[in-house]
N, CA, C and O atoms as CSV, one atom per row, in Angstrom:
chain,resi,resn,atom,element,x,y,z
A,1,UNK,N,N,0.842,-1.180,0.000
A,1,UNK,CA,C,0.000,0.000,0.000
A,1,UNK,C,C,0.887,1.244,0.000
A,1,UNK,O,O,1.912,1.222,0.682
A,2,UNK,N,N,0.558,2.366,-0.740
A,2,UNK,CA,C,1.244,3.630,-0.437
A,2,UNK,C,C,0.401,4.653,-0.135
A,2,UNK,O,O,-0.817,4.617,0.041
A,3,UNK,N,N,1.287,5.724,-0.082
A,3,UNK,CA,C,0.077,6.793,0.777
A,3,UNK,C,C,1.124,7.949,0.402
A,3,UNK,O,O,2.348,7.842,0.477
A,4,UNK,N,N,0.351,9.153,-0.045
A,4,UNK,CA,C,0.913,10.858,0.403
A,4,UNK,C,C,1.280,10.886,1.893
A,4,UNK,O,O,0.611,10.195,2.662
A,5,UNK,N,N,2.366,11.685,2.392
A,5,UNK,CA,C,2.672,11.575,3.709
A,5,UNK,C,C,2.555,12.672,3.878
A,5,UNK,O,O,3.411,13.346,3.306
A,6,UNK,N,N,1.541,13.424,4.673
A,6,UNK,CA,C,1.721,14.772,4.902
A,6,UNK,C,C,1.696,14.797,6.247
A,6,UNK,O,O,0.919,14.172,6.969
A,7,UNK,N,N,3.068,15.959,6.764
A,7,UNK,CA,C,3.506,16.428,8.292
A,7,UNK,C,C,3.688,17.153,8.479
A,7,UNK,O,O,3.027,17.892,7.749
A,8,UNK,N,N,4.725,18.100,9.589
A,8,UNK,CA,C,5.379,18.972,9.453
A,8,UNK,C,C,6.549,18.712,9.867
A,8,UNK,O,O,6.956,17.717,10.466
A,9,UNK,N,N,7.389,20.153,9.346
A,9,UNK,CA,C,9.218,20.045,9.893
A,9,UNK,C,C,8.949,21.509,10.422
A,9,UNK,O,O,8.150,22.430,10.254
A,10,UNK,N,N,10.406,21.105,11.373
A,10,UNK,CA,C,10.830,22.430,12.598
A,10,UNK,C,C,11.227,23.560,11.087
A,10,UNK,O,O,11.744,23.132,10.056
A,11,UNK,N,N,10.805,25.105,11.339
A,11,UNK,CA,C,11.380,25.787,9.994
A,11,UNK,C,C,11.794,26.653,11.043
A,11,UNK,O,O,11.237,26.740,12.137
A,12,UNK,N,N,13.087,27.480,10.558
A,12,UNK,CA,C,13.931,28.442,11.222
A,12,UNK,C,C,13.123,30.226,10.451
A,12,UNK,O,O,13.101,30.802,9.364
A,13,UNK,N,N,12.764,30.375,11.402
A,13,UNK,CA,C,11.161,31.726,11.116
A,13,UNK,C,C,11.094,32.276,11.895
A,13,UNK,O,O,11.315,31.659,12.937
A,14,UNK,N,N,10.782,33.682,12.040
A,14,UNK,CA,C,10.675,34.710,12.704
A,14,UNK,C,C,9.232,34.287,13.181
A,14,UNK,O,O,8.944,34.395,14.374
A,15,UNK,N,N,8.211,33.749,12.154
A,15,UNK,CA,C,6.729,33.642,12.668
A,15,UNK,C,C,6.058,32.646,12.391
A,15,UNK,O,O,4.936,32.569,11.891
A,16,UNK,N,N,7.178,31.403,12.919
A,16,UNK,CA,C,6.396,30.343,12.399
A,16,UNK,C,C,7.599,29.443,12.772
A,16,UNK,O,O,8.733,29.566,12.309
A,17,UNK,N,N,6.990,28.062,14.124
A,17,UNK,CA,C,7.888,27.136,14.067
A,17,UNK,C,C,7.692,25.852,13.725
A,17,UNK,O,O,8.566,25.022,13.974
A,18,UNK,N,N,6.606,25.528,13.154
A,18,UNK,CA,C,6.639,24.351,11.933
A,18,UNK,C,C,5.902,24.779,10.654
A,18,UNK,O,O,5.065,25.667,10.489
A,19,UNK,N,N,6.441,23.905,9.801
A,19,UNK,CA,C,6.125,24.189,8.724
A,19,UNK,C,C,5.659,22.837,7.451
A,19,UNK,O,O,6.419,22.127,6.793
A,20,UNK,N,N,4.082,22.873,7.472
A,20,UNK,CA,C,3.872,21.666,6.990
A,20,UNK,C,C,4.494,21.422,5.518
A,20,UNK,O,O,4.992,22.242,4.748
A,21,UNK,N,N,4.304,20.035,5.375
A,21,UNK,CA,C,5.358,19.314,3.688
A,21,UNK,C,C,4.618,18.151,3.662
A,21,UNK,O,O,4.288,17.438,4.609
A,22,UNK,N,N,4.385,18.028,2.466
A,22,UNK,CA,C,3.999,15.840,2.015
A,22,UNK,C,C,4.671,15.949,1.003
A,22,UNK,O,O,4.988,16.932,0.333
A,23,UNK,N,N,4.981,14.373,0.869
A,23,UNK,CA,C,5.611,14.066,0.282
A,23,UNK,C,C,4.883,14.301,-1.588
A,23,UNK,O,O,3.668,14.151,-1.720
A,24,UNK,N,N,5.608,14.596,-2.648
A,24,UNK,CA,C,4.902,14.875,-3.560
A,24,UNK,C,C,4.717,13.507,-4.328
A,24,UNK,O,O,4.793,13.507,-5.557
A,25,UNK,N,N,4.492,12.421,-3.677
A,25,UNK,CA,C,4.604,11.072,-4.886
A,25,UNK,C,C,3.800,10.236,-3.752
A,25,UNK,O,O,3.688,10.905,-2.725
A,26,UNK,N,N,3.244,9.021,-3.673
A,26,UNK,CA,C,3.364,8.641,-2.424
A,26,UNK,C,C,4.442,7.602,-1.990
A,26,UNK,O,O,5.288,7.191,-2.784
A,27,UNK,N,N,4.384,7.268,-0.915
A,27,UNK,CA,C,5.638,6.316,-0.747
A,27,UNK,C,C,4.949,5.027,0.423
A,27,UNK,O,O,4.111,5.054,1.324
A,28,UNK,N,N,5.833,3.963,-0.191
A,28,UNK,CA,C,5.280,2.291,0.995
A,28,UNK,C,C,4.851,2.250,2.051
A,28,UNK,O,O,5.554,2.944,2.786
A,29,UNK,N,N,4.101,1.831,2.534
A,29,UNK,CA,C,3.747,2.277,3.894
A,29,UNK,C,C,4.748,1.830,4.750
A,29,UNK,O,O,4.897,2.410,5.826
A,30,UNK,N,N,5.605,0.694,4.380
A,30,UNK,CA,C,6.213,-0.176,5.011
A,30,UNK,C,C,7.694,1.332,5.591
A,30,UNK,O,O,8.403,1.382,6.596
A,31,UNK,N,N,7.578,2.266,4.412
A,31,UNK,CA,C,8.711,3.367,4.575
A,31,UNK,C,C,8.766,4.136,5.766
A,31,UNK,O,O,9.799,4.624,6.225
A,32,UNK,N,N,6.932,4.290,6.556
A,32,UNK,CA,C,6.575,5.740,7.022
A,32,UNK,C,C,7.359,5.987,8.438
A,32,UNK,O,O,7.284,7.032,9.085
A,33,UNK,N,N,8.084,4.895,8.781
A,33,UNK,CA,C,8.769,4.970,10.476
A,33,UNK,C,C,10.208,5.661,10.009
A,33,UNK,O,O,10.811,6.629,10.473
A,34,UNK,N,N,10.495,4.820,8.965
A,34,UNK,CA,C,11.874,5.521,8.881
A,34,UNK,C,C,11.587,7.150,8.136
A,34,UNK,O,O,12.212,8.183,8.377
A,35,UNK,N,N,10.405,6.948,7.153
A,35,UNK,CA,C,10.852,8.758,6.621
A,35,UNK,C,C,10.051,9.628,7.787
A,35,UNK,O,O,9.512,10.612,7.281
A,36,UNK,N,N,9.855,9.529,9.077
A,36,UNK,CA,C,8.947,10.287,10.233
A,36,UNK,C,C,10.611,10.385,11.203
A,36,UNK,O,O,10.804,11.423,11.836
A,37,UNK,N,N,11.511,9.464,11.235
A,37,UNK,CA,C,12.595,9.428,12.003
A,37,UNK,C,C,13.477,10.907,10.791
A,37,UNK,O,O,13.679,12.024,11.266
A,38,UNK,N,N,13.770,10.647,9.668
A,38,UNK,CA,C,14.572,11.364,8.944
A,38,UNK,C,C,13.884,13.113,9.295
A,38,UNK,O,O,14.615,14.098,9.397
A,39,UNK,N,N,12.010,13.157,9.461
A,39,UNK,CA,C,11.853,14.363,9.377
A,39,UNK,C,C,12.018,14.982,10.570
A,39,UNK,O,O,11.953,16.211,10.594
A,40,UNK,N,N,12.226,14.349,11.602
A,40,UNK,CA,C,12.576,14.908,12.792
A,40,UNK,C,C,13.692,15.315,13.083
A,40,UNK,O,O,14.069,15.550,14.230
A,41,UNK,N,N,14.404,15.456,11.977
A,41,UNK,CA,C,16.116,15.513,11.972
A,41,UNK,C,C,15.984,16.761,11.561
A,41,UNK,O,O,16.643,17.598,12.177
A,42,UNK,N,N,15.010,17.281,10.292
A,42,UNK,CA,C,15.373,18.258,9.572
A,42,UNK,C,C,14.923,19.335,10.218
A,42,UNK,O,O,14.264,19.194,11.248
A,43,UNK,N,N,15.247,20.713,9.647
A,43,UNK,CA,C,14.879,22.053,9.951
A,43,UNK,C,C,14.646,22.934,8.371
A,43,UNK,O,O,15.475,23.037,7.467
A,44,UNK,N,N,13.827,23.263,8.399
A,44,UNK,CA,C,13.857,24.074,7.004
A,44,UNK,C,C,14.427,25.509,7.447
A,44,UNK,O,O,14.889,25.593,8.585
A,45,UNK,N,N,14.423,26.792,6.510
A,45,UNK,CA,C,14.959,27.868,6.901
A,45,UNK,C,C,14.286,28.765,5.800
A,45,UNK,O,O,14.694,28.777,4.639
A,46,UNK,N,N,13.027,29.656,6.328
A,46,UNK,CA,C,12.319,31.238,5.913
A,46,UNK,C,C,13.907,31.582,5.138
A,46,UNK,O,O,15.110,31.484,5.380
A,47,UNK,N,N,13.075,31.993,4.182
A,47,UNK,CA,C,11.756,32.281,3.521
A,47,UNK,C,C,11.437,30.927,2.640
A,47,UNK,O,O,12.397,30.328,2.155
A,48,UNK,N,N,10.091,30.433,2.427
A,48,UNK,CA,C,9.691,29.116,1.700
A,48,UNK,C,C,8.450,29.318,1.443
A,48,UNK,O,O,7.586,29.808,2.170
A,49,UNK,N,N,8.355,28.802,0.047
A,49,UNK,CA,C,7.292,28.970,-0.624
A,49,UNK,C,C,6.483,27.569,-1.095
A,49,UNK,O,O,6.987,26.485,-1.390
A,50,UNK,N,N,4.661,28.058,-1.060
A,50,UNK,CA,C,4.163,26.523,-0.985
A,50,UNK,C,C,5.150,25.679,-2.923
A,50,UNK,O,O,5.437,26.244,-3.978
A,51,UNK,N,N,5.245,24.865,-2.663
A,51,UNK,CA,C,5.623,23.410,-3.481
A,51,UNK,C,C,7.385,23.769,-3.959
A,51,UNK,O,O,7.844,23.464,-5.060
A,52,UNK,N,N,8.152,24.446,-2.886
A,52,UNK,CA,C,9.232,24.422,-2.534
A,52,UNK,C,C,10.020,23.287,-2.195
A,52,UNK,O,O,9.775,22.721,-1.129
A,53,UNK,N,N,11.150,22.762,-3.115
A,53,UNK,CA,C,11.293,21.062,-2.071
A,53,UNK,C,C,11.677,21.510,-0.924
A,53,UNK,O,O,11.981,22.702,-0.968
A,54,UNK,N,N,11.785,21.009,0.106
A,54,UNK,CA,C,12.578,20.806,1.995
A,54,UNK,C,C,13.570,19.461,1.147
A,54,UNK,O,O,14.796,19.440,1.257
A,55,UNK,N,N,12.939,18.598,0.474
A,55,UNK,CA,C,14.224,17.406,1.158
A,55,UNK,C,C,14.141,16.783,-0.434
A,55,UNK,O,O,13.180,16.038,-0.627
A,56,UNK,N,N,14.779,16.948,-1.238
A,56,UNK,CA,C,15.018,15.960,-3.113
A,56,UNK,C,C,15.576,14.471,-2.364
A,56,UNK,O,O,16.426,14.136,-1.539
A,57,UNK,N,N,14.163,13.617,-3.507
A,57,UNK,CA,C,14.697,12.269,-2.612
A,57,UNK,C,C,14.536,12.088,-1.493
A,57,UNK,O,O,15.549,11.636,-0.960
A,58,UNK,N,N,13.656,12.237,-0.796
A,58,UNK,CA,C,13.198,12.031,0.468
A,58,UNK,C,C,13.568,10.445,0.766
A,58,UNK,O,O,14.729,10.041,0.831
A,59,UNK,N,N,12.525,9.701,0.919
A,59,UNK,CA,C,12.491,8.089,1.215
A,59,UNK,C,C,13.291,7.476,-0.427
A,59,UNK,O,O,13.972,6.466,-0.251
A,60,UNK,N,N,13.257,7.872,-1.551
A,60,UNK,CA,C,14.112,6.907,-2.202
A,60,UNK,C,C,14.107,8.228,-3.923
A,60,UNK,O,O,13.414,9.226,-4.122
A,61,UNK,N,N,14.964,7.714,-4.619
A,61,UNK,CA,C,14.773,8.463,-5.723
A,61,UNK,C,C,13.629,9.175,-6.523
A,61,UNK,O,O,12.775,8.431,-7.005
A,62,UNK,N,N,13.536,10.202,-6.675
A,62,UNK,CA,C,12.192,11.073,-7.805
A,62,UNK,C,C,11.192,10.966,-6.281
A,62,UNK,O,O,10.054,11.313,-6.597
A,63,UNK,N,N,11.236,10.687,-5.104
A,63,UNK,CA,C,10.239,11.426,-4.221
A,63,UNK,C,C,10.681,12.686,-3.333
A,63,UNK,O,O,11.600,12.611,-2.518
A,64,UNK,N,N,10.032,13.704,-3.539
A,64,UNK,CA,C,10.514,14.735,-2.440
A,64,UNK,C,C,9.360,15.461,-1.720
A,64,UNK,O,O,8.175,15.573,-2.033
A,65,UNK,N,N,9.982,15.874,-0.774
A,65,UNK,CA,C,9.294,16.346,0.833
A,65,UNK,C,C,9.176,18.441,0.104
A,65,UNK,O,O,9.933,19.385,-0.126
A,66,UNK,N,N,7.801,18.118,0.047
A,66,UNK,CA,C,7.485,19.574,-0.492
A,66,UNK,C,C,6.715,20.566,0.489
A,66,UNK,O,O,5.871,20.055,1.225
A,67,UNK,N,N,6.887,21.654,0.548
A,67,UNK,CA,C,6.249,22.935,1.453
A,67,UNK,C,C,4.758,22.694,0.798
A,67,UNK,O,O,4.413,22.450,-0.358
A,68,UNK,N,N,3.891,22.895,2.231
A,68,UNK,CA,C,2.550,23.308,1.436
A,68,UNK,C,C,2.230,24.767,2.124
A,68,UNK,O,O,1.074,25.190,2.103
A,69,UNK,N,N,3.147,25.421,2.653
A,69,UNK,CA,C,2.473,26.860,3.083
A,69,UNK,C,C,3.899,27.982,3.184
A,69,UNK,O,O,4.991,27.946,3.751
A,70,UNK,N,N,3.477,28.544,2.666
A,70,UNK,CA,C,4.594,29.855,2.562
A,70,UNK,C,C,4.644,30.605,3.519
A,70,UNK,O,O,3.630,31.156,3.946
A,71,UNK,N,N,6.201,30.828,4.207
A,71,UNK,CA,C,6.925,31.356,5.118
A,71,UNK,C,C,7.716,32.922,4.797
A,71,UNK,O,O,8.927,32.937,4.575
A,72,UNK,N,N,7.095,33.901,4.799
A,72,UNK,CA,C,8.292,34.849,4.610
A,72,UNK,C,C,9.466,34.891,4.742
A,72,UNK,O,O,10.478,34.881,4.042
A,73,UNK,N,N,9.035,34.965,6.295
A,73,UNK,CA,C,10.283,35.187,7.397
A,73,UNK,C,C,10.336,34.622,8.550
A,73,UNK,O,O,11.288,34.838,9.300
């Protein structure tokens, strides 16, 4: 089974300290422990715009971890 993974990551922002992303493809379900461990690692950094990647290749080749809401600052 696969699935869109949509979450959030910590973003470095004057007005805003998460910042939601799904994945733009879906990915295995069997994937979702390890790519939930990888997003807790990351930090994005303002300014970001919605369908911005955060992460090329997220869980495996041609999937990436995309912004769905725009951050100025």
């Amino acid at each position: 089974m696969e699935m869109i993974l949509t979450t959030t990551v910590k973003i470095k922002s004057e007005t805003s300290t998460l910042l939601p992303v799904k994945t733009d493809k879906p990915i295995q379900k069997e994937k979702l422990k390890k790519a939930m461990k990888k997003i807790s690692k990351l930090q994005a950094k303002a300014p970001i715009t919605v369908g911005d990647i955060v992460l090329r290749n997220f869980t495996e080749k041609g999937i990436n971890l995309v912004s769905t809401k725009t951050v100025e600052r």
